[in-house]
C-alpha positions as CSV (number, residue, x, y, z in Angstrom):
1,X,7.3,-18.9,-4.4
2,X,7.2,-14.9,-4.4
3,X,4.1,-14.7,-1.9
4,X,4.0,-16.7,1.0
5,X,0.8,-17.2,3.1
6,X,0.4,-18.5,6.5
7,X,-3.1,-18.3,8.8
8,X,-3.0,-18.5,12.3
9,X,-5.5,-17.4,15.0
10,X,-7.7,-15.5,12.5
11,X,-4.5,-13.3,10.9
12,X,-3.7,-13.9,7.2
13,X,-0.1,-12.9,6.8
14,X,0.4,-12.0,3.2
15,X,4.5,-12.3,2.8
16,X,6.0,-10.5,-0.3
17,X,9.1,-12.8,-0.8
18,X,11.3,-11.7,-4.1
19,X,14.2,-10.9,-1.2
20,X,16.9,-10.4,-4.3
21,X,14.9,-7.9,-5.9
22,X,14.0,-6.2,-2.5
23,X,10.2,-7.0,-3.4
24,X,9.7,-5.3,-6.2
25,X,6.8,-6.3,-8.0
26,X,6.2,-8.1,-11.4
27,X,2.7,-8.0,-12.6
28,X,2.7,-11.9,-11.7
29,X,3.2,-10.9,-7.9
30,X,0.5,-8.1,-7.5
31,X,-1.8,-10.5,-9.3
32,X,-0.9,-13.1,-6.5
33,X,-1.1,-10.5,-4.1
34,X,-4.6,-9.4,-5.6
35,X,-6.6,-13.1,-5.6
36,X,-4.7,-13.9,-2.1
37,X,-6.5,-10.9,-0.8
38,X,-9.6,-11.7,-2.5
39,X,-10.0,-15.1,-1.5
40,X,-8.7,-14.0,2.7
41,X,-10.7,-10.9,2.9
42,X,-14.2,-13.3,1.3
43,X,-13.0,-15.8,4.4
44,X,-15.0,-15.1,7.6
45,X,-12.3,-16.9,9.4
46,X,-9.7,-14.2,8.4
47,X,-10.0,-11.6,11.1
48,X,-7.0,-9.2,10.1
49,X,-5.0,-9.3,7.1
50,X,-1.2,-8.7,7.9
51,X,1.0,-7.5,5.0
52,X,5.0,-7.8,5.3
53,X,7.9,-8.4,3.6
54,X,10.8,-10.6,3.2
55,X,14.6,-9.5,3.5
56,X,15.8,-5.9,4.0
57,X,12.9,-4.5,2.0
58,X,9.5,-4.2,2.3
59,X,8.7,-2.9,-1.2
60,X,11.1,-1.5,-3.6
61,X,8.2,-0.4,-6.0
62,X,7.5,-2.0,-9.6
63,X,10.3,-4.3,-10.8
64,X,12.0,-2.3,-13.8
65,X,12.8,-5.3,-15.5
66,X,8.6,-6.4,-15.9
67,X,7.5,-4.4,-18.9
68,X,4.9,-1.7,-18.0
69,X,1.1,-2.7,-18.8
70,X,-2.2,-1.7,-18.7
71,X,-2.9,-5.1,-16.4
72,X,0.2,-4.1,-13.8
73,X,-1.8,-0.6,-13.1
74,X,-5.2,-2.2,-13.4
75,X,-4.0,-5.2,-10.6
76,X,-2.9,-2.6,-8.2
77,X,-5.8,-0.6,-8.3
78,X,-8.2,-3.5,-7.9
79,X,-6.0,-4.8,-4.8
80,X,-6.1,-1.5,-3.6
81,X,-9.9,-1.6,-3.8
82,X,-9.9,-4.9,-2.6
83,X,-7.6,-3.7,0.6
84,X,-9.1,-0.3,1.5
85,X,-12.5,-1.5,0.8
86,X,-12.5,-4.4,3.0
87,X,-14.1,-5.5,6.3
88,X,-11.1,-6.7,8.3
89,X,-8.5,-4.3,9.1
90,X,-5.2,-4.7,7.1
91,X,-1.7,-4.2,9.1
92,X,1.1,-3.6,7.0
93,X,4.4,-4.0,8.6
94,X,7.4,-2.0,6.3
95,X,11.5,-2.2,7.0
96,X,14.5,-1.1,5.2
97,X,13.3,0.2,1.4
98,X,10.0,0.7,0.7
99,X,9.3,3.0,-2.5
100,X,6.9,3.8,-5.2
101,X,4.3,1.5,-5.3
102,X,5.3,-0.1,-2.1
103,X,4.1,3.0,-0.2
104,X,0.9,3.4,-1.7
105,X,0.5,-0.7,-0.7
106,X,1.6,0.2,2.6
107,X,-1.3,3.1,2.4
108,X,-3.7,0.4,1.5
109,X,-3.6,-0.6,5.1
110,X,-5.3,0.8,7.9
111,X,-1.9,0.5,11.0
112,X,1.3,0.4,9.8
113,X,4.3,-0.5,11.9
114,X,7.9,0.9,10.7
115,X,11.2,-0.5,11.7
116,X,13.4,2.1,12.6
117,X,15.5,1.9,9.8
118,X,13.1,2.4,7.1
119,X,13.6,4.7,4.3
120,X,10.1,6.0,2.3
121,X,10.2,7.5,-0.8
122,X,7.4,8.4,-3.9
123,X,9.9,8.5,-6.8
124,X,7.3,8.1,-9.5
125,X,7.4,11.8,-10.9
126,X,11.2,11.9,-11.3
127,X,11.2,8.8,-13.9
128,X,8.1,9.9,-16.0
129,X,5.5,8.0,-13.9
130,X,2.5,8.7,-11.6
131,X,0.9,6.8,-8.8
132,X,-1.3,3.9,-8.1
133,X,-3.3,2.7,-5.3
134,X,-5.4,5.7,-4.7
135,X,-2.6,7.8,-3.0
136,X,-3.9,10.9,-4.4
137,X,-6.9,10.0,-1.6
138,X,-4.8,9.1,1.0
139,X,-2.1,10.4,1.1
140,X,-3.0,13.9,1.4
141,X,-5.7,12.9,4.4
142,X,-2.6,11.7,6.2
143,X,-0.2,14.4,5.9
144,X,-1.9,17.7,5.0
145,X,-2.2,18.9,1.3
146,X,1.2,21.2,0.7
147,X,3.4,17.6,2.7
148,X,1.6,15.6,0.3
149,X,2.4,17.9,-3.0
150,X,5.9,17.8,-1.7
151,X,6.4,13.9,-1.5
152,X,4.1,13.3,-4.9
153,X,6.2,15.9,-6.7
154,X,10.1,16.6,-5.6
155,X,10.0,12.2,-4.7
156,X,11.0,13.4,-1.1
157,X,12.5,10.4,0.8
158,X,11.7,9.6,4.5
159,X,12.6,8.3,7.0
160,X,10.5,6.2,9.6
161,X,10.4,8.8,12.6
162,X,9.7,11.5,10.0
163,X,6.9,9.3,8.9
164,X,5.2,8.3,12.2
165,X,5.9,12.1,12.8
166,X,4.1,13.2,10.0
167,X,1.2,10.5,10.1
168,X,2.4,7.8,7.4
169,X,2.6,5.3,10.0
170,X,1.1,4.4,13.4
171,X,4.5,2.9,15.3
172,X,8.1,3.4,14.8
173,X,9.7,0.0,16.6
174,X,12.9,-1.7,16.4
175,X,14.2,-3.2,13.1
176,X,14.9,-6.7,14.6
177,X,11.0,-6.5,16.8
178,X,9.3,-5.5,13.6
179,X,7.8,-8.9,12.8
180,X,6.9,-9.7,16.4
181,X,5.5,-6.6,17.0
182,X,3.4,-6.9,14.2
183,X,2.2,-10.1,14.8
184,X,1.1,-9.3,18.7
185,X,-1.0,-6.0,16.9
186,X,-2.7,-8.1,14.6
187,X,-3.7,-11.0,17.1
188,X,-5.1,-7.8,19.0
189,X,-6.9,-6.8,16.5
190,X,-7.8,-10.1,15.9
191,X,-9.2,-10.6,19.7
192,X,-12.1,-7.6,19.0
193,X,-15.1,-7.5,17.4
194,X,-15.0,-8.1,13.7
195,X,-18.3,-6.1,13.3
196,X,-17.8,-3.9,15.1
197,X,-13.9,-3.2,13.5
198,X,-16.0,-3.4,10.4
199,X,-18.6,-0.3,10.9
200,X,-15.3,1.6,12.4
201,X,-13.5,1.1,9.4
202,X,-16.6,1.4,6.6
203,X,-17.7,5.0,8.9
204,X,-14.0,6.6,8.9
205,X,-13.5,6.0,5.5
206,X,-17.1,7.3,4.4
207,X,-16.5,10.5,5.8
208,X,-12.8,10.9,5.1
209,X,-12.2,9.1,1.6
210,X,-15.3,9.9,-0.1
211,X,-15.8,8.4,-3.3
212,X,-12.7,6.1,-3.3
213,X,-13.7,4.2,-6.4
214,X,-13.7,7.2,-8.3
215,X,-10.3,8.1,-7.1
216,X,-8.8,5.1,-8.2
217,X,-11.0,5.3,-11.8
218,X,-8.9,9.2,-12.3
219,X,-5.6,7.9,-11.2
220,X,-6.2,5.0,-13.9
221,X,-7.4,7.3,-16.3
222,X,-4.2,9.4,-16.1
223,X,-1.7,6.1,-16.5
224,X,-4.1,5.6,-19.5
225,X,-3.2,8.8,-21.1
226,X,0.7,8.9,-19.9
227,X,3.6,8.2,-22.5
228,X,6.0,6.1,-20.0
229,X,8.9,6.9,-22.5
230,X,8.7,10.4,-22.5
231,X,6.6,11.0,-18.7
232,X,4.3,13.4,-21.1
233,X,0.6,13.2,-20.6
234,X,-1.9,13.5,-23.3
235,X,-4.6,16.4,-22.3
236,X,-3.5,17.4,-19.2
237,X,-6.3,18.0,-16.5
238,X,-8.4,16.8,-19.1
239,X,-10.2,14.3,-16.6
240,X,-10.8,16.8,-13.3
241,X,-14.4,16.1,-12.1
């Protein structure tokens, strides 16, 4: 079982658990990943969604050895959809590797928690590939434009201080109190009020994501006009509106 789900006092905890492969994903986990979501954030019992990972990685990206598709991008943009554009507020809780597209899932979520030892990194551009999950939205609303260039384009690799430093993540804490520590902030989240956690969520990302659908519909259009073979793009800037 690559995704393991357990409910408990109102938090879904959504466990990524290919522990060999450090999490990387196949296009059969982020479709797991994307109907689990579904199905907890349609749930009114589900009060926070918690997102972690199994072993000494949170995400090591997409799993080279699952054939690039059309369906792998189109699955992680509809769970990042599903994610950003839902009620409940997601935690994400990130140790040891966590790369590609496990940052943009970790920017899917509204709180992160980093263990101490965590190492971020965008590496797409350096092996012919561009982002997913709406990261050319978020990311640069969380670390300034020129930070955001920087990671997007030289595949600058973090670590966790650096990114609570420069807003990645809310909390730096101990590798071995990660899970705990994640746990206790989602059952506090859990304890508020849903609706009112809703119109806080729906309000900041109205006035600081804009359009996110959009966002997601250009990145998607740019995967659909990239040669993964050669990282050329057909028409370049052909799709800036």
């Amino acid at each position: 079982m690559h995704l393991i789900q357990t409910f408990d006092a109102g938090v879904l905890e959504l466990r990524l658990n290919r522990p060999a492969r450090l999490n990387a994903l196949t296009l059969a986990l982020a479709s797991d990943l994307l109907a689990a979501a579904q199905a907890g954030v349609a749930d009114p019992a589900v009060r926070v969604v918690l997102l972690t990972g199994e072993g000494r990685a949170f995400c090591a990206g997409k799993d080279r050895d699952d054939p690039p598709t059309p369906a792998f991008v189109q699955t992680l943009q509809a769970l990042a959809s599903v994610l950003v554009g839902c009620p409940q507020p997601v935690v994400t809780a990130v140790q040891g590797w966590v790369v590609g597209a496990g940052v943009e899932l970790m920017l899917n979520g509204d709180l992160t928690l980093a263990a101490r030892g965590a190492r971020l990194a965008l590496p797409e551009v350096q092996v012919g590939l561009f982002g997913t999950g709406g990261v050319a939205a978020l990311l640069p609303r969380l670390v300034g434009l020129q930070k955001a260039k920087g990671l997007l384009m030289l595949g600058q690799e973090l670590g966790a201080e650096d990114a609570e430093r420069w807003g990645l993540v809310w909390q730096v804490v101990d590798d071995d109190a990660l899970p705990a520590q994640a746990r206790q902030l989602a059952q506090r989240l859990a304890a508020s009020s849903p609706a009112l956690l809703a119109e806080v969520k729906q309000l900041l990302h109205r006035e600081h994501l804009g359009d996110f659908a959009a966002s997601l519909a250009r990145e998607t259009a740019v995967h659909q006009r990239l040669d993964p073979l050669s990282g050329t793009v057909t028409n370049p800037g052909s799709q800036r509106r």
